[in-house]
KOLVEXDO-887896 format. One record per residue: residue in three letters; z, y, x of N, C-alpha, C, O in turn. Coordinates in Angstrom, 3 decimals. Each point is the difference from the previous one (the first is absolute). Example, Ala and Ser with C-alpha at 12.3 -4.5 7.8 and 13.67 -1.06 7.14 Angstrom:
KOLVEXDO-887896
+--------+----------+----------+----------+----------+----------+----------+----------+----------+----------+----------+----------+----------+
! residu !      nc3 !      nc2 !      nc1 !     cac3 !     cac2 !     cac1 !      cc3 !      cc2 !      cc1 !      oc3 !      oc2 !      oc1 !
+--------+----------+----------+----------+----------+----------+----------+----------+----------+----------+----------+----------+----------+
!    ALA !    7.800 !   -5.690 !   13.190 !    0.000 !    1.190 !   -0.890 !    0.000 !    1.200 !    0.900 !    0.665 !   -0.019 !    1.036 !
!    SER !   -1.385 !    1.069 !   -1.386 !    0.060 !    1.190 !    0.820 !    0.730 !    1.090 !   -0.770 !    0.169 !    1.108 !    0.509 !
+--------+----------+----------+----------+----------+----------+----------+----------+----------+----------+----------+----------+----------+
This chain:
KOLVEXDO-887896
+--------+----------+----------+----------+----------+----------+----------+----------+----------+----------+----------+----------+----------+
! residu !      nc3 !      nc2 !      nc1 !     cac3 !     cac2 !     cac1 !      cc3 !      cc2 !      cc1 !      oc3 !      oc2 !      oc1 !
+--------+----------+----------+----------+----------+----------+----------+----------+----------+----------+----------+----------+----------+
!    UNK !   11.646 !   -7.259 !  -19.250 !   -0.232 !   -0.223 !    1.417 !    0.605 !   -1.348 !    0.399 !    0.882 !   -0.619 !   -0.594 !
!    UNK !   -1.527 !    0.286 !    1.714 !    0.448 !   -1.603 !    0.050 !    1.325 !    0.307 !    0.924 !    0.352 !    1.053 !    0.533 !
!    UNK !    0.105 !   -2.032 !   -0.538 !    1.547 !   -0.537 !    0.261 !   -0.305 !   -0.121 !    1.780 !   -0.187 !   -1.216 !    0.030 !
!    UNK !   -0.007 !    1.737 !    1.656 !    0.372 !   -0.623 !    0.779 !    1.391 !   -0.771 !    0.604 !    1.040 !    0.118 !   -0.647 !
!    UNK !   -1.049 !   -0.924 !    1.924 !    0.882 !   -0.008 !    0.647 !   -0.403 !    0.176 !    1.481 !   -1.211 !   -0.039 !    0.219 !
!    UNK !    1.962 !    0.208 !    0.734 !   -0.194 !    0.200 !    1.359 !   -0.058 !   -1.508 !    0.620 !    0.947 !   -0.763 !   -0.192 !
!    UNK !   -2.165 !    0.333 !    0.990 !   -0.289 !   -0.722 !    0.823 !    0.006 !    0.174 !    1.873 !   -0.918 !    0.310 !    0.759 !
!    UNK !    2.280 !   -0.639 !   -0.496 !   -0.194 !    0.456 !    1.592 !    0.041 !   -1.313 !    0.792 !    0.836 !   -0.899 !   -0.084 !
!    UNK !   -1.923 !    0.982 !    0.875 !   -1.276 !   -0.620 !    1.170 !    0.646 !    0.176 !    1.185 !    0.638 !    1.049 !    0.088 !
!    UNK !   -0.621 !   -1.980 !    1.101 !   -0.683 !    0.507 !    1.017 !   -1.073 !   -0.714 !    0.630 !   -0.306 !   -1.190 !   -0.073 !
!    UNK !   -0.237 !    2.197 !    0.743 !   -1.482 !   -0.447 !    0.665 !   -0.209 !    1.582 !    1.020 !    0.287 !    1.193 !   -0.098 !
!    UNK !   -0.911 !   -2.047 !    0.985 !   -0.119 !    0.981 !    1.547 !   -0.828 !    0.776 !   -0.343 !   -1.030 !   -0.367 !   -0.565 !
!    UNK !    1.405 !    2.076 !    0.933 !   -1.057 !    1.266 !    0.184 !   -1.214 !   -0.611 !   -0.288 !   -0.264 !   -0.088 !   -1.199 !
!    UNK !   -0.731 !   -0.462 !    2.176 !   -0.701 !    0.045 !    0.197 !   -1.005 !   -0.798 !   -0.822 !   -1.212 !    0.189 !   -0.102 !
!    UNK !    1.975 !   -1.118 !   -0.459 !   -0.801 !   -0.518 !   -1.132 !   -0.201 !    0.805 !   -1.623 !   -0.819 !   -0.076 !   -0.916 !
!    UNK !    1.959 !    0.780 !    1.169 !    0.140 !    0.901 !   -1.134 !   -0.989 !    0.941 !   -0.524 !   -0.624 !    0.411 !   -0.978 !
!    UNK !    0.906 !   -0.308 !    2.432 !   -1.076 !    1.934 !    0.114 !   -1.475 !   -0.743 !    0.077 !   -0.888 !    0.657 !   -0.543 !
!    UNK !    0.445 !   -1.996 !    1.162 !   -1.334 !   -0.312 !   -0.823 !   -0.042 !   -0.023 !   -1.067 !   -0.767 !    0.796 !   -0.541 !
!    UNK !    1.683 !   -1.850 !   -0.415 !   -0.469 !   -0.130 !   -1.277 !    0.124 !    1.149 !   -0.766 !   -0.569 !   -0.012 !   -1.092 !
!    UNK !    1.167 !    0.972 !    1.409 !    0.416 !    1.174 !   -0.728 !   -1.676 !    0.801 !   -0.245 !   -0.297 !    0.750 !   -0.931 !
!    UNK !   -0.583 !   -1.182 !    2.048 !   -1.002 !    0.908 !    0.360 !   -1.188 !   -1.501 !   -0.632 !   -1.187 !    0.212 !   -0.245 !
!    UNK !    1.567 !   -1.033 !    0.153 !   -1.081 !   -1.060 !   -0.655 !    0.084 !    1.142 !   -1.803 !   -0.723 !    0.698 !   -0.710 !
!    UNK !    2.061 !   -1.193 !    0.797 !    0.206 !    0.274 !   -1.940 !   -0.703 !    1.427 !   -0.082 !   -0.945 !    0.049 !   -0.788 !
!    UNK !    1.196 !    0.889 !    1.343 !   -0.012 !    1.116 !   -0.097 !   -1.813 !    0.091 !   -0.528 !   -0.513 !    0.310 !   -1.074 !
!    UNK !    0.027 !   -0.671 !    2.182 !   -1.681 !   -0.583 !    0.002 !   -0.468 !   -0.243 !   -1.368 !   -0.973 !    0.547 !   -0.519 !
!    UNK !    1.779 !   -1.449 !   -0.043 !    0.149 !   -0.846 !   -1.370 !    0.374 !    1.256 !   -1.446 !   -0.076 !   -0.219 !   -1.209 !
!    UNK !    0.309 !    0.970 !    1.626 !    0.912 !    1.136 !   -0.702 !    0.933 !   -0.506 !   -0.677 !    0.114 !    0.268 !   -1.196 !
!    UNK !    0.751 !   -1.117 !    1.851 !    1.577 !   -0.346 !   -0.261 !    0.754 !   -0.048 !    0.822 !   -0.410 !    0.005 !    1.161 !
!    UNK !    1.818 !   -0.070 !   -1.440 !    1.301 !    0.420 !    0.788 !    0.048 !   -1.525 !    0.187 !   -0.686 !   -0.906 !   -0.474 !
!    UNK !    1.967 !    0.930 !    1.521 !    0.621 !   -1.256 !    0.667 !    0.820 !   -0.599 !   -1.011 !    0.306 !   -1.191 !    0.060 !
!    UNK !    0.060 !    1.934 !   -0.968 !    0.957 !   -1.064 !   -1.151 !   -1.124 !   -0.317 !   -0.480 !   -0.484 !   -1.131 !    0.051 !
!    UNK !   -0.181 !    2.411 !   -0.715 !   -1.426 !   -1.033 !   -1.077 !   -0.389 !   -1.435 !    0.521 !    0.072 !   -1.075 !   -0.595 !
!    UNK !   -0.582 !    1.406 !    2.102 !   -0.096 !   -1.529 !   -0.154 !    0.964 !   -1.443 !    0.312 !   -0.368 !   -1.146 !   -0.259 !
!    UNK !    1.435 !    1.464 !    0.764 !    1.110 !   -0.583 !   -0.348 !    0.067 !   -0.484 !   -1.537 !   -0.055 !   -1.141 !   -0.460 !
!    UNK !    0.162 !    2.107 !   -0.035 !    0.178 !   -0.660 !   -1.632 !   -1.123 !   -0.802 !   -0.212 !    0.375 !   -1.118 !   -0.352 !
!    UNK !   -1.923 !    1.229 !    0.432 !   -0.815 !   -0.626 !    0.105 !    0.253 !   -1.077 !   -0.214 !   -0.033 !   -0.627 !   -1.059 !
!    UNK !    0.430 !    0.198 !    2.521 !    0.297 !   -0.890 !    0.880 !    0.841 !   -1.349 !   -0.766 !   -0.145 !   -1.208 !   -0.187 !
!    UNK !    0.857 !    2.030 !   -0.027 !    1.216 !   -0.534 !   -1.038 !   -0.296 !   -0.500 !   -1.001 !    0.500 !   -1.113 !   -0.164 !
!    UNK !   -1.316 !    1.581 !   -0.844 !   -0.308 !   -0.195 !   -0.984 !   -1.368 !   -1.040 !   -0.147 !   -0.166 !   -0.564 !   -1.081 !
!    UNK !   -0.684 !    0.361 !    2.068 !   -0.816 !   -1.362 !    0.296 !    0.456 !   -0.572 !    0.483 !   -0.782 !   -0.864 !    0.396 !
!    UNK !    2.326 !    0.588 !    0.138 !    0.716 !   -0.935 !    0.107 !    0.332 !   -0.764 !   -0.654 !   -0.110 !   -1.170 !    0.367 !
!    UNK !    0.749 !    1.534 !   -1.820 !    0.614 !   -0.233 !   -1.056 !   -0.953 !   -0.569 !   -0.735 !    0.166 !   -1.137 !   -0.441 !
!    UNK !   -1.456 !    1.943 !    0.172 !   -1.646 !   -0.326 !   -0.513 !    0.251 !   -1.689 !    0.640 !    0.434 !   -0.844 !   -0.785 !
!    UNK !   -0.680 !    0.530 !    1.954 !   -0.969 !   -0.914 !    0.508 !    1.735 !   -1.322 !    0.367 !    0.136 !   -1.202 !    0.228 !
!    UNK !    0.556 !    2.094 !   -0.339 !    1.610 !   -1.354 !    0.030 !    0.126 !   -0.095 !    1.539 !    0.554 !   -1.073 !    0.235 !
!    UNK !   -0.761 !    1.570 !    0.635 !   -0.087 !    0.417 !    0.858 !   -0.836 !    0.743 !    0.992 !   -1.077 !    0.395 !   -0.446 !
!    UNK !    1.394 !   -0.062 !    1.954 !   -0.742 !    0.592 !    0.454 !   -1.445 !    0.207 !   -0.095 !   -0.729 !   -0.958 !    0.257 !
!    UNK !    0.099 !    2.341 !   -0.668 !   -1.589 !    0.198 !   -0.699 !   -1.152 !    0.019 !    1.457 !   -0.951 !    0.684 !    0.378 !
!    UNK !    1.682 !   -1.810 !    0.075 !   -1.137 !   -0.326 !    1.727 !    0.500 !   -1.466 !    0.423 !    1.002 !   -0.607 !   -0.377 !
!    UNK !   -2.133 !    0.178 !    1.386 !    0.283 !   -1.503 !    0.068 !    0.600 !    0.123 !    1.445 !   -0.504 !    0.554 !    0.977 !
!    UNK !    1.521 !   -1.107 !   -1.065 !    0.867 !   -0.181 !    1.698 !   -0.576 !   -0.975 !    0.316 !   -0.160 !   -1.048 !   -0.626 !
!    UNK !   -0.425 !    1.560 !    2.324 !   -0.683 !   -0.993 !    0.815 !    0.391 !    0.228 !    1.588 !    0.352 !    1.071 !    0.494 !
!    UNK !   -0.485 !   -2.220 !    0.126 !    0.401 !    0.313 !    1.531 !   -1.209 !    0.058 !    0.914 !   -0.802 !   -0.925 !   -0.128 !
!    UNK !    0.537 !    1.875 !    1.043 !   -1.257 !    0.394 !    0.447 !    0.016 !   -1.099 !    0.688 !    1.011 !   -0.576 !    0.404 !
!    UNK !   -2.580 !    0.117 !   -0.185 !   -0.567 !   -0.466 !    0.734 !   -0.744 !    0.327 !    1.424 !   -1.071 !    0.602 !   -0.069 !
!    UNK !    1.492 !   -0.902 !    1.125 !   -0.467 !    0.226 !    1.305 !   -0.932 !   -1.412 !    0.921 !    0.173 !   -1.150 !    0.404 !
!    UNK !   -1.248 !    2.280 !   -0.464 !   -0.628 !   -1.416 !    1.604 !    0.757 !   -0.357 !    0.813 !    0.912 !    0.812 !    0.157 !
!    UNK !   -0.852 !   -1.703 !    0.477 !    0.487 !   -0.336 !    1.392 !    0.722 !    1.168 !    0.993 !    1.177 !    0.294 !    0.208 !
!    UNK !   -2.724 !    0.330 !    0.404 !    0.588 !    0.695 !    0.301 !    0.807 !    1.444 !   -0.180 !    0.684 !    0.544 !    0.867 !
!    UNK !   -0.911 !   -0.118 !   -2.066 !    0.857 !    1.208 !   -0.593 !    1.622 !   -0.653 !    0.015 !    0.994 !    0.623 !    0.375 !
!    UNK !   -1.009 !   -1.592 !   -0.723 !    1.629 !   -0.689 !    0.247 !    0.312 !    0.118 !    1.478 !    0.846 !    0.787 !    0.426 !
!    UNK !   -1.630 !   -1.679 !    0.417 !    0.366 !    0.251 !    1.591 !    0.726 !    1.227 !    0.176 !    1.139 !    0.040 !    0.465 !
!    UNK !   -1.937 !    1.171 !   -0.914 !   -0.232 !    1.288 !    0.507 !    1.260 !    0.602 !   -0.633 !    0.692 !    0.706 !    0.734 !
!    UNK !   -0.269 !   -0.915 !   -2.126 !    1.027 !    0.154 !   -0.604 !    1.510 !   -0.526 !    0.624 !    0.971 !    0.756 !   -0.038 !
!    UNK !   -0.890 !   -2.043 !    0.578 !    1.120 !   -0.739 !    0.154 !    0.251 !    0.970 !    1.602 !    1.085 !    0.431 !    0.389 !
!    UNK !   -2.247 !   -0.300 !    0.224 !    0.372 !    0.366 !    1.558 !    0.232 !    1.688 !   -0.223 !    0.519 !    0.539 !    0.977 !
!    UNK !   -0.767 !    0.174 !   -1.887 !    0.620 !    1.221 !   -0.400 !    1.486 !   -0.195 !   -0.067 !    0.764 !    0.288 !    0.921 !
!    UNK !   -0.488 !   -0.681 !   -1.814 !    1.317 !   -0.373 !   -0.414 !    0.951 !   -0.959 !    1.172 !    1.226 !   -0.104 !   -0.036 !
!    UNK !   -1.785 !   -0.292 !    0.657 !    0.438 !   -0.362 !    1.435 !    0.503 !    0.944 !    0.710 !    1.130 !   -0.029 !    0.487 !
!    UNK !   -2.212 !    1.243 !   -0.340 !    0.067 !    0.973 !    0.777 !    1.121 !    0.642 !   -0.036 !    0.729 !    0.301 !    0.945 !
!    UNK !   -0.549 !   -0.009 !   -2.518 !    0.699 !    0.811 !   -0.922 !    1.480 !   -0.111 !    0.265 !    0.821 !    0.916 !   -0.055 !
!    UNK !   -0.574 !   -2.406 !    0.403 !    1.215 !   -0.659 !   -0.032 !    0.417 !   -0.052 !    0.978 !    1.214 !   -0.172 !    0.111 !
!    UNK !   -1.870 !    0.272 !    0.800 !    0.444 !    0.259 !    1.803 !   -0.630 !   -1.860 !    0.132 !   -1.018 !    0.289 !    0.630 !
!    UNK !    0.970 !   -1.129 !   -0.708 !   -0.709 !   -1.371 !   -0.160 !   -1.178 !   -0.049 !    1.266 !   -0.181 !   -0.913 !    0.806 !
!    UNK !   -0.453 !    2.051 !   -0.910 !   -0.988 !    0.064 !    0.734 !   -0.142 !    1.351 !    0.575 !    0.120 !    1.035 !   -0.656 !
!    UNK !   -0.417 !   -1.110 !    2.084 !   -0.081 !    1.771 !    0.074 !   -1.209 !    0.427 !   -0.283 !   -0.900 !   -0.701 !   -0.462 !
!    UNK !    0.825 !    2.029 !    0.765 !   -1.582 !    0.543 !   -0.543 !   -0.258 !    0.181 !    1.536 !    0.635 !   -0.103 !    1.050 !
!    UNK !   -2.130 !    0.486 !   -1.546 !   -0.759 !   -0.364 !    1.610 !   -0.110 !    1.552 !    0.395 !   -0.675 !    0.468 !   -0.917 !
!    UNK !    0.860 !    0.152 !    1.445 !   -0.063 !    1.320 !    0.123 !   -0.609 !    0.604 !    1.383 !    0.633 !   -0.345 !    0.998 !
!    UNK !   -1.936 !    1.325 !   -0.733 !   -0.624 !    0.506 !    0.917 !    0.312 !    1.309 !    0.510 !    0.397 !    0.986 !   -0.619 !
!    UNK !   -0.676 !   -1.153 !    2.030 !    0.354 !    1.823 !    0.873 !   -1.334 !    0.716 !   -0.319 !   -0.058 !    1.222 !    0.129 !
!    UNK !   -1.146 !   -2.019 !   -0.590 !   -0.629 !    1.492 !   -0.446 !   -1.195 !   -0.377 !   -1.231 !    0.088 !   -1.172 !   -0.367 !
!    UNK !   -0.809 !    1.702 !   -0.086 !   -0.888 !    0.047 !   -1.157 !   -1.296 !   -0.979 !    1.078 !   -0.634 !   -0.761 !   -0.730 !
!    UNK !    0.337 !    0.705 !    1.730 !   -0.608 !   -0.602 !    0.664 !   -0.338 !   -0.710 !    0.364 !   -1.115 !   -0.404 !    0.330 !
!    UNK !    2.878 !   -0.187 !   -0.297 !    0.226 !   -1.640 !    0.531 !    0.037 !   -0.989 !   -1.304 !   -0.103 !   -1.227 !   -0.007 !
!    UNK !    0.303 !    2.241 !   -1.237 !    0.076 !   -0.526 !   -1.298 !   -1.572 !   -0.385 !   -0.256 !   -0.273 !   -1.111 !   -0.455 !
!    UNK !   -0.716 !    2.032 !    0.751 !   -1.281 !   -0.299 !   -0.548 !   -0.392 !   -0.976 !    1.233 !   -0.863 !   -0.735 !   -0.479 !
!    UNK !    1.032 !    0.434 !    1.577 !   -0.271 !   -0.989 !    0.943 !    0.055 !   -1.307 !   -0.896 !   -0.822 !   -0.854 !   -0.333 !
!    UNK !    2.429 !    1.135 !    0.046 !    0.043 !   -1.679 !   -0.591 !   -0.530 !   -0.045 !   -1.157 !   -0.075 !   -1.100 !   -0.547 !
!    UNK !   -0.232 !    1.820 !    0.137 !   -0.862 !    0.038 !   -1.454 !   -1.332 !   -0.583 !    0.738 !   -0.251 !   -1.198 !   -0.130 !
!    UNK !   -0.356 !    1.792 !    0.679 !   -1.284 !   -0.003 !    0.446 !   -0.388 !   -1.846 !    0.492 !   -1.046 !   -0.646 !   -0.055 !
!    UNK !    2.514 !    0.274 !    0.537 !    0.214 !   -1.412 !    0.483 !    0.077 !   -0.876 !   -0.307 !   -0.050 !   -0.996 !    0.722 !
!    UNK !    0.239 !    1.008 !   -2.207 !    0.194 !   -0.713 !   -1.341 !   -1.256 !   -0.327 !   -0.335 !   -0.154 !   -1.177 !   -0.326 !
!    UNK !   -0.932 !    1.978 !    0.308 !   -1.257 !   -0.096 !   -0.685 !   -0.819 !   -0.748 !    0.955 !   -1.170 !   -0.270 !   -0.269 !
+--------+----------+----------+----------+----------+----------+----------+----------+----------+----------+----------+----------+----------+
């Protein structure tokens, strides 16, 4: 029998319990593909995927930076007294 050792991670619930349910799909466990993982690492001399930084249009950045504005207190959010006055200005836009 092969020789393990214990590998301890962290990474949030929620990413977990997806990939847990990707692999599962796959009919493998979360170490299986960990080790995988690991092991086309070693294969390829490093990481077995190409690191890249996404690319955004114009405006997906706008839309991004003024989130994160929001987020930060930077900017307030625009906020309505009813579903009404929200589709008004929707309606006002167009």
């Amino acid at each position: 029998m092969l020789q393990t050792v214990n590998l301890n991670i962290r990474i949030d619930p929620e990413t977990k319990n997806e990939a847990e349910q990707l692999f599962s799909s796959l009919e493998i466990t979360l170490s299986d593909a960990i080790t995988i993982f690991l092991h086309q690492s070693l294969v390829t001399g490093g990481l077995p995927f190409e690191l890249k930084q996404p690319r955004y249009n114009a405006e997906t950045e706008a839309a991004m930076r003024e989130a994160r504005d929001i987020m930060s207190g930077k900017t307030p959010a625009k906020s309505y007294s009813s579903a009404a006055e929200l589709s008004a200005e929707l309606d006002a836009e167009c």
